[in-house]
C-alpha positions in Angstrom: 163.2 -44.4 -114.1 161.4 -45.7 -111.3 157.6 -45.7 -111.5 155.0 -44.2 -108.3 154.9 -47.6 -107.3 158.3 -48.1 -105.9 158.6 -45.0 -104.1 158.8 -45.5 -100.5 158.4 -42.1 -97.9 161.6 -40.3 -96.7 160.9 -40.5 -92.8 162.4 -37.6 -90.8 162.7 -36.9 -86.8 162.2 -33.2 -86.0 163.3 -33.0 -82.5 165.4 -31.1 -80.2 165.2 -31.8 -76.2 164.8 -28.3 -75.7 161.2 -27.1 -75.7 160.2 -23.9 -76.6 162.7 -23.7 -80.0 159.8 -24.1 -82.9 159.8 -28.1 -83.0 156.2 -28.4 -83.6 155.9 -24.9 -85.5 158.4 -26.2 -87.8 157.0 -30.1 -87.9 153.3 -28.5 -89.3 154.8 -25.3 -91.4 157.0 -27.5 -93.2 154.6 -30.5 -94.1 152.3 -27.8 -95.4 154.9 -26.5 -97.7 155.7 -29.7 -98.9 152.4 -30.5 -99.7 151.5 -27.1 -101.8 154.5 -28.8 -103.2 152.7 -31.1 -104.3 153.9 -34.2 -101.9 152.2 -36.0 -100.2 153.0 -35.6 -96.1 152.4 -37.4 -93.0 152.5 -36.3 -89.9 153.4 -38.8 -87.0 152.6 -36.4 -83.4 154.7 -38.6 -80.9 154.3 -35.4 -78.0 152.0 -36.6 -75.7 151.1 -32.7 -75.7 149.2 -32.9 -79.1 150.0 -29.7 -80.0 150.9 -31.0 -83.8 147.5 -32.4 -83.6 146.0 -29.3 -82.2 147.5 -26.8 -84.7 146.4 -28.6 -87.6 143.3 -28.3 -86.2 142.1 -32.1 -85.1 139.9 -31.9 -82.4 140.9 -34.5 -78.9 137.5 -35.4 -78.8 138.1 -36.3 -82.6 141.5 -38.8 -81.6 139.8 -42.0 -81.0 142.6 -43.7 -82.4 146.2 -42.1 -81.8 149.8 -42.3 -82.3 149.8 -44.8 -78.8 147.4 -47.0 -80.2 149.6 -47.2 -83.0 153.0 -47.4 -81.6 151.8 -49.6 -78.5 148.4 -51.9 -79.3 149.7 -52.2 -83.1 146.4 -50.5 -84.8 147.2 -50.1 -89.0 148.5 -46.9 -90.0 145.4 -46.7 -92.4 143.2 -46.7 -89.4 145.0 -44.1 -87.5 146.3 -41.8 -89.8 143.5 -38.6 -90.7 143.2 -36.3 -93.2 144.2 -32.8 -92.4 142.1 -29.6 -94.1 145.3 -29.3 -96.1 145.0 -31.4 -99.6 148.2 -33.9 -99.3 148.8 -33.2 -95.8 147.4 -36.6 -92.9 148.4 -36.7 -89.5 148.7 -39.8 -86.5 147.3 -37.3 -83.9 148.7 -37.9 -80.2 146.8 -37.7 -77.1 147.8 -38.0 -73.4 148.1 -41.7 -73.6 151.6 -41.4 -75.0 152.6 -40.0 -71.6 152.6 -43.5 -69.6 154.2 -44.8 -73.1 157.5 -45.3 -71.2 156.4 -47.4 -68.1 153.7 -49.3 -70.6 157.0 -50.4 -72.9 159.2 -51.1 -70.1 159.0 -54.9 -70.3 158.8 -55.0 -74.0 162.2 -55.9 -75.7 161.6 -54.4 -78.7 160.6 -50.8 -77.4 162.7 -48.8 -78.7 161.6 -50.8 -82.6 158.0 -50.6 -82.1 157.6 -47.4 -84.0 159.9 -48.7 -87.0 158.3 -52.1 -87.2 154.8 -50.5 -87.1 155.2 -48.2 -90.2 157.0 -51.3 -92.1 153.9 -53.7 -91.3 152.5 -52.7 -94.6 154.8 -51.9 -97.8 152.3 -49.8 -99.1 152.0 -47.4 -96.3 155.5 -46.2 -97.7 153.8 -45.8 -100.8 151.7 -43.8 -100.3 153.5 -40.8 -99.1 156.9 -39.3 -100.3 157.7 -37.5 -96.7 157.3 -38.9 -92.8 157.7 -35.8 -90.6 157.5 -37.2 -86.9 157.2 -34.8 -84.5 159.0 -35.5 -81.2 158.9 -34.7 -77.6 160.9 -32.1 -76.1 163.0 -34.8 -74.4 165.6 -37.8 -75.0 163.1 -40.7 -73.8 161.9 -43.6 -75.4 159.2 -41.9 -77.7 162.2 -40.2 -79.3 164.4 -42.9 -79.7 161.8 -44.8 -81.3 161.3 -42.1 -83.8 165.1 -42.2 -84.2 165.3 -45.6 -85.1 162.2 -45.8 -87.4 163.7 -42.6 -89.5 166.3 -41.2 -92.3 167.0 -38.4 -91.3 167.2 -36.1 -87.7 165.9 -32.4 -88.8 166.9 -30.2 -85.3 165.3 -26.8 -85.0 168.2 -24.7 -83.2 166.4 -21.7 -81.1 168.3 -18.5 -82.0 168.8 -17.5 -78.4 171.4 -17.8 -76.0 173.0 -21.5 -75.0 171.4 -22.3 -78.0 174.0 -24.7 -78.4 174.2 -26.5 -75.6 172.2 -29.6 -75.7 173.0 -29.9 -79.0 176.2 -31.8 -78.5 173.9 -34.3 -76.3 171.4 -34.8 -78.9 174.1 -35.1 -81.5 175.5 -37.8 -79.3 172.3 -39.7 -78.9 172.2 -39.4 -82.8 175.3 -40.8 -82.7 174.4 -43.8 -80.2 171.2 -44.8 -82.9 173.3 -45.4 -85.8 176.1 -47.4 -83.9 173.0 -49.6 -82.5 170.1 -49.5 -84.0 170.1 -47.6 -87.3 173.0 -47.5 -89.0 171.5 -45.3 -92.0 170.7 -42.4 -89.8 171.9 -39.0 -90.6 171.3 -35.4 -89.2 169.2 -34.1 -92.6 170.2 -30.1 -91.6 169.9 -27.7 -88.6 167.1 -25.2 -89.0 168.3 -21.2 -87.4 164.5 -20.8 -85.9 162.9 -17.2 -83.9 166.1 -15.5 -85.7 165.7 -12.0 -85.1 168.0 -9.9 -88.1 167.5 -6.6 -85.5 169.3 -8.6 -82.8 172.9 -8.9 -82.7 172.3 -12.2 -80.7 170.8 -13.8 -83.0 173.7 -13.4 -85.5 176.2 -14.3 -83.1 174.3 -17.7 -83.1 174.2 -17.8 -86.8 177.7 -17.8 -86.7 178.7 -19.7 -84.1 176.5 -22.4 -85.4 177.8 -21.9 -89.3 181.3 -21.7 -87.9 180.7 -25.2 -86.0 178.4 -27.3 -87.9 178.9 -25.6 -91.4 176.6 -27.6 -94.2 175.0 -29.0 -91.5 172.7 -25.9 -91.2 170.4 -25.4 -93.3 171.0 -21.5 -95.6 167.5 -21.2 -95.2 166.6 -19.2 -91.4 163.4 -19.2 -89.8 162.7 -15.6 -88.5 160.5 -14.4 -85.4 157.3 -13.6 -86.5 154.1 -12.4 -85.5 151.7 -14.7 -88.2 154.1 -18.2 -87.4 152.9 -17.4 -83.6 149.4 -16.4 -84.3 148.5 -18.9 -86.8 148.5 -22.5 -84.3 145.3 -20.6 -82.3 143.5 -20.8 -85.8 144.3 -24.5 -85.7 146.0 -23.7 -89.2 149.7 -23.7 -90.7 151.6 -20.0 -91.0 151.2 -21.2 -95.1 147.5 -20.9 -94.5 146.5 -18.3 -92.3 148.8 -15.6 -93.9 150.6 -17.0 -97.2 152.0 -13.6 -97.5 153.9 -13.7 -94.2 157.5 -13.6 -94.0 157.1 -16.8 -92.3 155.1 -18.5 -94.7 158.0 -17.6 -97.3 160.5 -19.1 -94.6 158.8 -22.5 -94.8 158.1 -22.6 -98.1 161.9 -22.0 -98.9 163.4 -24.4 -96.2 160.7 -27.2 -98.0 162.5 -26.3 -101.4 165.9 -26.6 -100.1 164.7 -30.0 -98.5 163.6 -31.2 -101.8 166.7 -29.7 -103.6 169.1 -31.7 -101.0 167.2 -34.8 -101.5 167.2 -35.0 -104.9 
């Protein structure tokens, strides 16, 4: 039985090029279950938007130190990472910098490793959490390969809406392209149904067409549209805070069991 000590964190890539599908929503909802949980999460924001870092309430004026101070000038993780309001819960907050992240790594040959070699400086950085949740850009660039590389696991929202699926076989490929270069290890940990919409026969067309495609690839759990997940990031708070009751709050908390279950 291994002791606390030996643990190191399960890193995982929540990304989709595709903006607008619940990336972010699902990136803070689903650290905040995991910490009521009782696991201890970390959030790395990698979207030069900062709307992780927003949501869970951290403040720009607050994010002296960011995620491009610790991807590009190599500050610790302990002197970037903050504690959320949330007991378990930190967070690397991003702030605009990250934008010129791709012309200031141009010349670096490593760029696409800086993010992997910057969490593995320190063994006990591992430690000290059981999950990694990096929340990506909406966009194939270097920010998201970097979080490719550095991670276990891809976890891809999947907007129920039409062409849905398309895009997906591109980031699939660029999954693909990681492991035959840079991170052999890499999997796609699950496809998350998000803004499903049981009234709409839409919605379950994509459910299908997505079960019928990828099949244990998506997750059972299903992510439906809903009023408190949409209300809750201008309260600077997770769905799991500002209305535990919500039917989104119980979607998140089930999809962070069924992580846990499939990682066990």
């Amino acid at each position: 039985m291994p002791t606390n000590k030996s643990k190191t964190a399960k890193i995982i890539s929540v990304t989709n090029q595709k903006g607008g599908v619940g990336k972010t929503t699902t990136t803070i909802n689903l650290a905040a279950a995991l910490s009521e949980l009782e696991k201890k999460v970390l959030i790395i924001d990698l979207d030069p938007q900062g709307n992780a870092s927003t949501g869970l309430g951290v403040e720009v004026a607050d994010r002296e130190l960011s995620t491009y101070e610790f991807l590009v000038e190599g500050v610790p993780l302990e002197k970037v990472a903050m504690e959320t309001e949330i007991s378990g819960l930190s967070i690397v907050p991003a702030t605009i910098d990250l934008s010129s992240a791709d012309i200031d790594l141009i010349s670096n040959e490593k760029r696409s490793h800086l993010l992997h070699e910057a969490l593995r400086k320190k063994q006990e950085n591992k430690q000290k959490y059981d999950y990694i949740l990096i929340d990506c850009p909406p966009s194939l660039n270097i920010l998201t390969v970097n979080a490719m590389v550095a991670s276990h696991s891809v976890l891809i929202p999947l907007q129920s809406e039409f062409f849905a699926l398309e895009g997906l076989s591109q980031l699939l490929l660029t999954v693909k392209e990681v492991r035959q270069n840079a991170n052999e290890n890499l999997r796609v940990e699950g496809i998350v149904l998000t803004m499903f919409d049981g009234r709409n026969n839409l919605s379950k067309q994509v459910e299908a067409d997505a079960r019928s495609n990828l099949r244990e690839l998506v997750f059972e759990t299903i992510i439906p549209r809903n009023v408190r997940v949409s209300e809750a990031p201008s309260y600077s708070m997770p769905v799991l805070t500002y209305d535990p009751s919500s039917k989104g709050s119980k979607a998140y908390m089930s999809l962070a069991k069924e992580l846990l279950a499939n990682n066990s």
